[in-house]
VOVO-251129 format. One record per atom (N, C-alpha, C): residue in one letter; chain; atom name; x, y, z. Coordinates in steps of 0.05 Angstrom, whole numbers, plus 5000, padded with zeros to 4 digits. Example, Ala and Ser with C-alpha at 12.3 -4.5 7.8 and 13.67 -1.06 7.14 Angstrom:
A;A;N;5264;4886;5156
A;A;CA;5246;4910;5156
A;A;C;5264;4934;5156
S;A;N;5257;4955;5142
S;A;CA;5273;4979;5143
S;A;C;5258;5001;5157
END
This chain:
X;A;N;9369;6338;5452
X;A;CA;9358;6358;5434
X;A;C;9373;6357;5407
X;A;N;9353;6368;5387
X;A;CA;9371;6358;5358
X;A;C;9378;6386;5352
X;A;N;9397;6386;5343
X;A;CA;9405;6417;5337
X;A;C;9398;6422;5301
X;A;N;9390;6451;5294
X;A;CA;9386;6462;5269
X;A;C;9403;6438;5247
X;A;N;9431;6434;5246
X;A;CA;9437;6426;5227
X;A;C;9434;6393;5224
X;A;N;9436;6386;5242
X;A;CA;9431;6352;5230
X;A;C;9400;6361;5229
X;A;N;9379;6368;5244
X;A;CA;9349;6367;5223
X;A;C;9347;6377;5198
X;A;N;9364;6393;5192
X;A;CA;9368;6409;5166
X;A;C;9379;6385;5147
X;A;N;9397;6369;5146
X;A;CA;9408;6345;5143
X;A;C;9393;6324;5131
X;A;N;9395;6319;5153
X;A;CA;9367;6294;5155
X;A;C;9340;6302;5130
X;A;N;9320;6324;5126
X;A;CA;9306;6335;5120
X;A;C;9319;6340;5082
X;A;N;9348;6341;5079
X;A;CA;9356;6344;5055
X;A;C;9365;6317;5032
X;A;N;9359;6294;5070
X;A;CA;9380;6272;5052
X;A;C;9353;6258;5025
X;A;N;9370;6251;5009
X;A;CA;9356;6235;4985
X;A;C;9366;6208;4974
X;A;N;9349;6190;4999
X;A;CA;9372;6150;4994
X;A;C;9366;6150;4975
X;A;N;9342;6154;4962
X;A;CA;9345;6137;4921
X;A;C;9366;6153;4910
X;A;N;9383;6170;4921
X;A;CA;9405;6179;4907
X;A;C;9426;6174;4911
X;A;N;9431;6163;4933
X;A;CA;9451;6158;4958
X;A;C;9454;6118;4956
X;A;N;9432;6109;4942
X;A;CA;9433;6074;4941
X;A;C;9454;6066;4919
X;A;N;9464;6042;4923
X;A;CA;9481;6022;4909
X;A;C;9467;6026;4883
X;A;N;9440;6028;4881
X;A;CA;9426;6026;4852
X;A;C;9432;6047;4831
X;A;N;9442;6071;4841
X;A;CA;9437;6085;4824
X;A;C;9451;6078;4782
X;A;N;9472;6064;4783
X;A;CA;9482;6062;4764
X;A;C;9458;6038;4743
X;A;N;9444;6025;4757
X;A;CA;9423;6005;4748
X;A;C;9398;6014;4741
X;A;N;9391;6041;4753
X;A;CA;9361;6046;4750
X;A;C;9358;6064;4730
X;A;N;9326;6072;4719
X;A;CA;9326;6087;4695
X;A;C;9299;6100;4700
X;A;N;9298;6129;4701
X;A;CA;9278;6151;4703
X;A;C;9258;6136;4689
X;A;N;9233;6140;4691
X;A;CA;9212;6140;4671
X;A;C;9202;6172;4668
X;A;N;9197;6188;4638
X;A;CA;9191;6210;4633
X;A;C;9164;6206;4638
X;A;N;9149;6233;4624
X;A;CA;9125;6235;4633
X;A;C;9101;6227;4616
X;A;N;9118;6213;4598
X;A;CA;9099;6186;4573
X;A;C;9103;6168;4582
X;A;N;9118;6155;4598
X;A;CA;9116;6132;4614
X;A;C;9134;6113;4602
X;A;N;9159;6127;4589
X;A;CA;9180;6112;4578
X;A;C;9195;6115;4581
X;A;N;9226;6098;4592
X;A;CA;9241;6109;4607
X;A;C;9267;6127;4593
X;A;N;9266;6134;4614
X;A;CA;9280;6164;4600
X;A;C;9313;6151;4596
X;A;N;9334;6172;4591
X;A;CA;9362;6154;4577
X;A;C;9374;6156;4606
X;A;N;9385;6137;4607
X;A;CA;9406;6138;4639
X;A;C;9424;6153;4629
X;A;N;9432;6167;4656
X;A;CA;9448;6188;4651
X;A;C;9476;6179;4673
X;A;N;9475;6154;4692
X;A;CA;9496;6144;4703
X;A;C;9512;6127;4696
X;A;N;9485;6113;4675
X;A;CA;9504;6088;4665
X;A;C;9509;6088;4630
X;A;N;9520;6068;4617
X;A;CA;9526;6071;4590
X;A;C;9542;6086;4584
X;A;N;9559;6078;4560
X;A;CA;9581;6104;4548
X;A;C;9561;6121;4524
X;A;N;9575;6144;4526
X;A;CA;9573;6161;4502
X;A;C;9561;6150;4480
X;A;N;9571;6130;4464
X;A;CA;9557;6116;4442
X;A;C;9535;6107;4454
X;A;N;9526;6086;4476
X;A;CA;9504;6077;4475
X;A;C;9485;6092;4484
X;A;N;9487;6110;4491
X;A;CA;9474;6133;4508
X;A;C;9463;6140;4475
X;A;N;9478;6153;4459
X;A;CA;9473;6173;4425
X;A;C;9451;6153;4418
X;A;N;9460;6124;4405
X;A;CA;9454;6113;4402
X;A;C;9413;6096;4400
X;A;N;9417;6100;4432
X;A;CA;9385;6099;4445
X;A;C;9374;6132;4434
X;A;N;9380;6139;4438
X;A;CA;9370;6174;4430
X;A;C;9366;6174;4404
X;A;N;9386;6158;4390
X;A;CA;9382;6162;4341
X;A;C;9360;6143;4346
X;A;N;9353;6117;4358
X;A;CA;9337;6101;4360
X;A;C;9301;6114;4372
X;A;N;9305;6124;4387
X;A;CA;9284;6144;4401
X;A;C;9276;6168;4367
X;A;N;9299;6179;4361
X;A;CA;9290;6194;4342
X;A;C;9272;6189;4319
X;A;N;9288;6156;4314
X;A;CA;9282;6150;4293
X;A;C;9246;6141;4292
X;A;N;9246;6124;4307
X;A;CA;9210;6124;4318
X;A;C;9193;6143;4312
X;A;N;9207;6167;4326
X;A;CA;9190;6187;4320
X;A;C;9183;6199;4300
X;A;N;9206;6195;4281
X;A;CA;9199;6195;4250
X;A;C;9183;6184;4245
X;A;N;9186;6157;4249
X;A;CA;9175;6146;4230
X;A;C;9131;6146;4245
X;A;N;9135;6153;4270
X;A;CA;9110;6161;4275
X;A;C;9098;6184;4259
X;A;N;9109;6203;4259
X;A;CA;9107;6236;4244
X;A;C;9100;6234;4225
X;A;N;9112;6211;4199
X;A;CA;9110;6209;4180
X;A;C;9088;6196;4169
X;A;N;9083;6169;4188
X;A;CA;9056;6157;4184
X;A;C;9032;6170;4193
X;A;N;9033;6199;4212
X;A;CA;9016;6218;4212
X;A;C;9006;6235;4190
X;A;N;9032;6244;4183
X;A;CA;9032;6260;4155
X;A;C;9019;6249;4139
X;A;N;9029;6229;4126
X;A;CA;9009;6208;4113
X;A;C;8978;6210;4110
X;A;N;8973;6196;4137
X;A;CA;8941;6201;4143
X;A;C;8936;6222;4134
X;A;N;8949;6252;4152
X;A;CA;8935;6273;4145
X;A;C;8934;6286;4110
X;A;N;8951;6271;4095
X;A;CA;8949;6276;4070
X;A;C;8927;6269;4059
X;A;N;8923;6232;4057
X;A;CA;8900;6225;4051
X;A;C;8870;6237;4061
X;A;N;8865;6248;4084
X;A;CA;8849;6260;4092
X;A;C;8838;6290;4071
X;A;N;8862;6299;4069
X;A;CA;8868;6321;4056
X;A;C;8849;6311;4031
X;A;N;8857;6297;4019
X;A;CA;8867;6289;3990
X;A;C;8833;6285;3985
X;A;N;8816;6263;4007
X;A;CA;8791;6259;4005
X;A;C;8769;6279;3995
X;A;N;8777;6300;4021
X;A;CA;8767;6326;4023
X;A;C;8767;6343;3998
X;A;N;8788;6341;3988
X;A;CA;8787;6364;3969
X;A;C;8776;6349;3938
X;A;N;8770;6321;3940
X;A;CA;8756;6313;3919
X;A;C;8731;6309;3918
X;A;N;8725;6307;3944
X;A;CA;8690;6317;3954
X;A;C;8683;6345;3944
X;A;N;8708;6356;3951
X;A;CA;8696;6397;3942
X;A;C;8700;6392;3920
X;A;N;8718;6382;3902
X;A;CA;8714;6378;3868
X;A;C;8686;6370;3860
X;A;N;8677;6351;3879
X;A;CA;8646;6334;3862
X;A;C;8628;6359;3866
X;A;N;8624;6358;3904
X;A;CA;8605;6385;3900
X;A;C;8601;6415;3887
X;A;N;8629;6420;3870
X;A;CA;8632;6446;3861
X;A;C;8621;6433;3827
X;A;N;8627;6417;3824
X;A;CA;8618;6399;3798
X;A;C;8583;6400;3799
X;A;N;8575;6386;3811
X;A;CA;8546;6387;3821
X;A;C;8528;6408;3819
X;A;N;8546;6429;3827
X;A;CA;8537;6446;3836
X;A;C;8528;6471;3809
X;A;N;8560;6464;3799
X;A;CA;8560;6476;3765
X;A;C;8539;6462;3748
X;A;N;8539;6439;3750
X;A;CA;8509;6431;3734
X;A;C;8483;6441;3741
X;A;N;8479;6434;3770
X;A;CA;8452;6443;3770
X;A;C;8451;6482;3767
X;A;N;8476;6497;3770
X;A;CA;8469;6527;3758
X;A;C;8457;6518;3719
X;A;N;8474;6501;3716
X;A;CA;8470;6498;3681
X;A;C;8438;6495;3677
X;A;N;8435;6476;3692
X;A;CA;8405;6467;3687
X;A;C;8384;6485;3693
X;A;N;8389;6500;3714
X;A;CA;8371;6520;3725
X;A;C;8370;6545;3697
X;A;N;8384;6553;3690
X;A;CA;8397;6566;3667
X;A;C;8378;6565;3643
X;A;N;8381;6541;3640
X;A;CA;8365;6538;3612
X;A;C;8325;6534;3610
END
């Protein structure tokens, strides 16, 4: 008969935590990129991957921004023509 605490035991253990690997392996987050090891690497290379991670993301953000400027920029010269347009044909109607 198995008694409460070794099933209790048994039921808690976790080998992918408990294997030779752990210092080698690397989470994947929930974008599907792996996340920073947190067993292995020093301090610097650990920062390092993370200024590198950051920096991407800048430079993603930025080439968003971008777009969304130009978008912007389109838009509001379309409302210039049609408000233009729009002032002529009151002119014309006018006279």
């Amino acid at each position: 008969m198995t008694s409460v605490s070794e099933t209790a035991t048994a039921a808690l253990s976790t080998p992918h935590m408990n294997s030779d690997n752990e210092n080698n392996s690397s989470e994947k987050d929930e974008a599907g990129e792996e996340s920073v090891p947190t067993k292995s690497g020093s301090t610097y290379e650990v920062a390092d991957e993370i200024q590198e991670r950051l920096q991407k993301v800048l430079e993603e953000v930025e080439k968003s921004d971008q777009e969304v400027d130009e978008k912007i920029e389109r838009l509001l010269k379309r409302i210039a023509k049609l408000e233009s347009d729009l002032e002529r044909n009151r002119a014309m109607q006018a006279e």
